[in-house]
SEVEX-981543 format. One record per residue: residue number from 1; x, y, z of N, C-alpha, C, O in turn; residue in three letters. Coordinates in steps of 0.05 Angstrom, whole numbers. Last residue first. Example, Ala and Ser with C-alpha at 12.3 -4.5 7.8 and 13.67 -1.06 7.14 Angstrom:
BEGIN
(rec 2, (257, -45, 142), (273, -21, 143), (258, 1, 157), (268, 23, 161), 'ser')
(rec 1, (264, -114, 156), (246, -90, 156), (264, -66, 156), (285, -66, 169), 'ala')
This chain:
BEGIN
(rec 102, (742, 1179, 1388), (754, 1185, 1409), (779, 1166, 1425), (789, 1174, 1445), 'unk')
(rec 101, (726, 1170, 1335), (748, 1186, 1339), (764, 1187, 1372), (787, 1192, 1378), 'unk')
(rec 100, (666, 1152, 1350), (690, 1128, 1345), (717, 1150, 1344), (733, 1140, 1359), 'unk')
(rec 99, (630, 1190, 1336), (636, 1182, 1373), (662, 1164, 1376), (676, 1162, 1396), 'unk')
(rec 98, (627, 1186, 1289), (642, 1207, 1293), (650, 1210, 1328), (665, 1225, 1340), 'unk')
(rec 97, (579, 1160, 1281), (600, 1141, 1274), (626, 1167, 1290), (644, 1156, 1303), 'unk')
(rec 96, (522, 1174, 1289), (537, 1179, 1310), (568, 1159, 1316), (577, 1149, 1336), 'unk')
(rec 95, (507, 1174, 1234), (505, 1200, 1254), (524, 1198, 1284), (535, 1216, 1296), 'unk')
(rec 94, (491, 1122, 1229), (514, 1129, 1220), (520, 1154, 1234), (541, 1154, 1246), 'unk')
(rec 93, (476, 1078, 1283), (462, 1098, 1263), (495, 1111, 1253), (516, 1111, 1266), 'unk')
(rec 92, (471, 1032, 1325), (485, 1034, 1296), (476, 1052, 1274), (470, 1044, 1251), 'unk')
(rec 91, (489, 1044, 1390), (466, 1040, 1369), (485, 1032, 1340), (509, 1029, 1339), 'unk')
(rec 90, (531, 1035, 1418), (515, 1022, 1429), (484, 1030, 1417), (462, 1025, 1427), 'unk')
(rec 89, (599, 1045, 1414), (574, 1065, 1416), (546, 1057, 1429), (537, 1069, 1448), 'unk')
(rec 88, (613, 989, 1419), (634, 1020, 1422), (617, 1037, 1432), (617, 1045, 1456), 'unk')
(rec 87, (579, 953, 1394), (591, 946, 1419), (603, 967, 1435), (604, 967, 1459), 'unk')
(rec 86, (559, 975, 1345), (550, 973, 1375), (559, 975, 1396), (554, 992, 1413), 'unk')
(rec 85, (618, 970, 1318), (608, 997, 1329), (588, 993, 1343), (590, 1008, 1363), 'unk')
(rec 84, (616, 912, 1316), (644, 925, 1332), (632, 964, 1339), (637, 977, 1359), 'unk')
(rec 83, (574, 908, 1278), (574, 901, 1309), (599, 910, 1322), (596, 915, 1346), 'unk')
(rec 82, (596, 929, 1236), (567, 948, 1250), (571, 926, 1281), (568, 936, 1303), 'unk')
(rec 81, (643, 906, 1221), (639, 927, 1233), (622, 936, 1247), (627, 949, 1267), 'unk')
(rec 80, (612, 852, 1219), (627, 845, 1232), (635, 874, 1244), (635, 876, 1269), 'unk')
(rec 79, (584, 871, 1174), (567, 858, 1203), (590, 861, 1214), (588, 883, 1225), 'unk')
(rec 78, (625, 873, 1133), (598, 898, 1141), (590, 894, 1170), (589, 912, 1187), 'unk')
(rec 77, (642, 819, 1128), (655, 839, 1134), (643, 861, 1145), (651, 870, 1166), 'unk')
(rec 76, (596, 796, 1110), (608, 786, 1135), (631, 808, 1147), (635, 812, 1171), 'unk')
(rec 75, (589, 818, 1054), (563, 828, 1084), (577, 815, 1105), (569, 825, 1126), 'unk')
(rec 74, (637, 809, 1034), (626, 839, 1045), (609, 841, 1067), (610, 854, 1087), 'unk')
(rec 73, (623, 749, 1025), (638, 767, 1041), (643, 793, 1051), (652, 797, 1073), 'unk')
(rec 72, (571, 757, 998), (575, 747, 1017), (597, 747, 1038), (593, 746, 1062), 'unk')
(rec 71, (595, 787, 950), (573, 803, 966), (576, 780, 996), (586, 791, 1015), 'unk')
(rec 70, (626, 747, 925), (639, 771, 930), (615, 780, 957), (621, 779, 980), 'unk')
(rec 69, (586, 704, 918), (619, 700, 931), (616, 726, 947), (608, 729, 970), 'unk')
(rec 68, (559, 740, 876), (547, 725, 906), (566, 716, 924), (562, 721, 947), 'unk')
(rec 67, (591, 743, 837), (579, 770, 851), (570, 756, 873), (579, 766, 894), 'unk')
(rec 66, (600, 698, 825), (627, 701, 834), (615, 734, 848), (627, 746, 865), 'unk')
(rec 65, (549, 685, 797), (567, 668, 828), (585, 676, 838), (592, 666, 860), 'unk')
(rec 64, (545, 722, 754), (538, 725, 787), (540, 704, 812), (534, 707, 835), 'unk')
(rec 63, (590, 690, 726), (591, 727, 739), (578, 736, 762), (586, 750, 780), 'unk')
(rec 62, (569, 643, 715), (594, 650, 729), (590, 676, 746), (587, 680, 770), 'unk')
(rec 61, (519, 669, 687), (514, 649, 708), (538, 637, 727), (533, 625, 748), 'unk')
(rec 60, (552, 687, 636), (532, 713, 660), (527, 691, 688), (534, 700, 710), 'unk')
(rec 59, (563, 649, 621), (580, 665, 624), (567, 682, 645), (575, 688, 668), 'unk')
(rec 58, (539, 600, 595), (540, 604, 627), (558, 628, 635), (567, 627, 658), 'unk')
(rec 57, (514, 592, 525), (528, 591, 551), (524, 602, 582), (502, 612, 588), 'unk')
(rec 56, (455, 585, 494), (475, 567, 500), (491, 570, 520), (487, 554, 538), 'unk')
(rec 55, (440, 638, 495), (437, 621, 509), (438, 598, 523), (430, 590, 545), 'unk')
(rec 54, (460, 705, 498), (480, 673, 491), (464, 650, 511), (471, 644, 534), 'unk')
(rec 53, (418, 738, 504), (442, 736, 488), (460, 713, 479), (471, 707, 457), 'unk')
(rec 52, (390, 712, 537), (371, 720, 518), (394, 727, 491), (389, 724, 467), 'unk')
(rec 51, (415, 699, 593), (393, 686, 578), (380, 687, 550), (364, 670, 541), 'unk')
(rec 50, (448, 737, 600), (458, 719, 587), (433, 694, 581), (436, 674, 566), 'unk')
(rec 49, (408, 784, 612), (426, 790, 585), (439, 762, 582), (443, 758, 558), 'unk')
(rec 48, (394, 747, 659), (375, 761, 635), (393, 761, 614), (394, 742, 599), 'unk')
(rec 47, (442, 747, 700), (426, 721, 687), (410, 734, 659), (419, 727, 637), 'unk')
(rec 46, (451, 805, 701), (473, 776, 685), (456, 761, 673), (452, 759, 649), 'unk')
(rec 45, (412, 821, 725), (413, 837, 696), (438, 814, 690), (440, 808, 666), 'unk')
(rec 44, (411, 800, 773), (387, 797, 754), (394, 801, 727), (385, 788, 708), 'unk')
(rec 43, (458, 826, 793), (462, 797, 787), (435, 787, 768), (438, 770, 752), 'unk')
(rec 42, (438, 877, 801), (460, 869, 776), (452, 844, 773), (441, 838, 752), 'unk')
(rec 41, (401, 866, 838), (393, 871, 818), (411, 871, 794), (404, 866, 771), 'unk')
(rec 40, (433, 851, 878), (419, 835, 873), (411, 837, 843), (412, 818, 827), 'unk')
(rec 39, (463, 900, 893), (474, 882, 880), (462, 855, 867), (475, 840, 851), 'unk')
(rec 38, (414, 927, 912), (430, 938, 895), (444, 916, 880), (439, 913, 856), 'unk')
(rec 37, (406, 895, 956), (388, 900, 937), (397, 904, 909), (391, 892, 889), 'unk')
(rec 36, (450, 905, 984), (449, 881, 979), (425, 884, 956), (430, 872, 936), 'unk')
(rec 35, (445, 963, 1001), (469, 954, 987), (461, 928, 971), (465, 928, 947), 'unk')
(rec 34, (404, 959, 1044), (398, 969, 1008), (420, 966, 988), (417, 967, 963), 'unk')
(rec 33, (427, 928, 1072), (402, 913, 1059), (394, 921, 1033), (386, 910, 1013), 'unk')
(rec 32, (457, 964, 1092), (473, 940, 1078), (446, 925, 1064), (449, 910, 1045), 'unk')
(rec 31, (418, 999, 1117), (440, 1018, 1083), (458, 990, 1083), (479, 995, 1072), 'unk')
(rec 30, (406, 976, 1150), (379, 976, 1131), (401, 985, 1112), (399, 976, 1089), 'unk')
(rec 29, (446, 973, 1181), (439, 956, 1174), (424, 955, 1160), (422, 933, 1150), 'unk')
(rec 28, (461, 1031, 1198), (478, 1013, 1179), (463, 986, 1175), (477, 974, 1159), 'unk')
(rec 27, (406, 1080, 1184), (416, 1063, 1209), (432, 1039, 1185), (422, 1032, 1164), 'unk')
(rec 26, (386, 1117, 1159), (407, 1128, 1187), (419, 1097, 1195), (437, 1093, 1211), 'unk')
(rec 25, (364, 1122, 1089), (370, 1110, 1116), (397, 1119, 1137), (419, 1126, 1131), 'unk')
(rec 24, (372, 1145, 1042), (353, 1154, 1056), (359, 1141, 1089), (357, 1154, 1110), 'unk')
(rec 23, (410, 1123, 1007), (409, 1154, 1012), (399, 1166, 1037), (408, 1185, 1050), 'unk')
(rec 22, (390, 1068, 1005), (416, 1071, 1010), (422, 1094, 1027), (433, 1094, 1050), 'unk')
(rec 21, (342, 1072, 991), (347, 1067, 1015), (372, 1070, 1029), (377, 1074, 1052), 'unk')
(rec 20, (352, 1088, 928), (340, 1109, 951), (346, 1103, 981), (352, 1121, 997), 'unk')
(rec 19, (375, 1040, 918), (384, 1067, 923), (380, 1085, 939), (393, 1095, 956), 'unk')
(rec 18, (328, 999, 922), (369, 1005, 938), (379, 1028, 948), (388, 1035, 970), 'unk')
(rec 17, (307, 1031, 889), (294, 1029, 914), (313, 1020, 926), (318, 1033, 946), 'unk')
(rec 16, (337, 1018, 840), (327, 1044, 854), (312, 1051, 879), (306, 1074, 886), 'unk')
(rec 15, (328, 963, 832), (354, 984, 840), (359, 1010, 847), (379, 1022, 857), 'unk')
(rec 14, (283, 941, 828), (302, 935, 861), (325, 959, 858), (337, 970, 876), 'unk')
(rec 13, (273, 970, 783), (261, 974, 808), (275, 971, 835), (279, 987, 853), 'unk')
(rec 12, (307, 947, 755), (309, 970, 753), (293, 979, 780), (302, 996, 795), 'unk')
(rec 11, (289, 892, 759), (317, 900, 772), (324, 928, 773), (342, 936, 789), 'unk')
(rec 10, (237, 901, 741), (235, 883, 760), (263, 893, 773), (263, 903, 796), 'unk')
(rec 9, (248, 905, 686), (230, 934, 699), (236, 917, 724), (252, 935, 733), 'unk')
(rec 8, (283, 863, 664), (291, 891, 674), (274, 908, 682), (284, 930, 688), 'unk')
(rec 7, (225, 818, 666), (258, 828, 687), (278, 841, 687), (295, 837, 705), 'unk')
(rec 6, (208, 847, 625), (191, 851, 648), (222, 840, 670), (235, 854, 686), 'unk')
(rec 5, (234, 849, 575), (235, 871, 587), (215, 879, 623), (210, 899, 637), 'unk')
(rec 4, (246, 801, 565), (268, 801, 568), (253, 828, 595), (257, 828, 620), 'unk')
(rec 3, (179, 753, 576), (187, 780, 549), (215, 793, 584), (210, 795, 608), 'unk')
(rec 2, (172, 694, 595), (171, 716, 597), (189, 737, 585), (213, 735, 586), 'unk')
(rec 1, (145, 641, 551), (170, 652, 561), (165, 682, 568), (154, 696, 551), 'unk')
C-alpha cells in the first residue's frame, strides 16, 4: 500500500503549480487549466484523508463527485465566457479584458 504521505507530496505539488500558473499566466485558458489543477488536487486530498481515516466509508468519495459536478460546470461556464471574449476582442489574454467596457 502506498504510504498516505506520497499522495499529499503529489497534490501539494499539483497545487502549487496551479497556483503559480494561476499568477503567472496572460492567457484565460491556461489560468482555467491552472484553476482545474487546483481543484484537482483538493479532490486528491478527499479521496486520501477518506482512505486512511474512514475506510469503511464514502464520505470523501461523495465530496469529490459533487467537486467534479461543481468544476464541470464552471469550466462550461468559463469557456462559454473566454469564447464570448474572442469573439468581442479576438485573443483571450486578460490584459486586454478592459477593451470589453466599450
Amino acid at each position: 500500500m502506498i504510504p498516505m504521505e506520497h499522495y499529499l507530496i503529489v497534490s501539494t505539488l499539483m497545487f502549487f503549480i496551479g497556483i503559480y500558473g494561476f499568477i503567472t499566466r496572460k492567457n484565460m485558458i491556461a489560468m482555467l487549466i491552472s484553476l482545474e489543477l487546483v481543484i484537482n488536487a483538493v479532490d486528491i486530498n478527499f479521496i486520501v484523508f477518506n482512505r486512511y481515516l474512514f475506510p469503511g466509508q464514502l464520505e470523501g468519495m461523495f465530496f469529490t463527485l459533487f467537486s467534479i459536478a461543481i468544476t464541470a460546470a464552471e469550466t462550461t461556464v468559463a469557456l462559454a465566457i473566454i469564447i464570448n471574449v474572442y469573439r468581442k476582442i479576438g485573443n483571450v489574454n486578460v490584459g486586454n479584458i478592459n477593451k470589453m467596457k466599450n
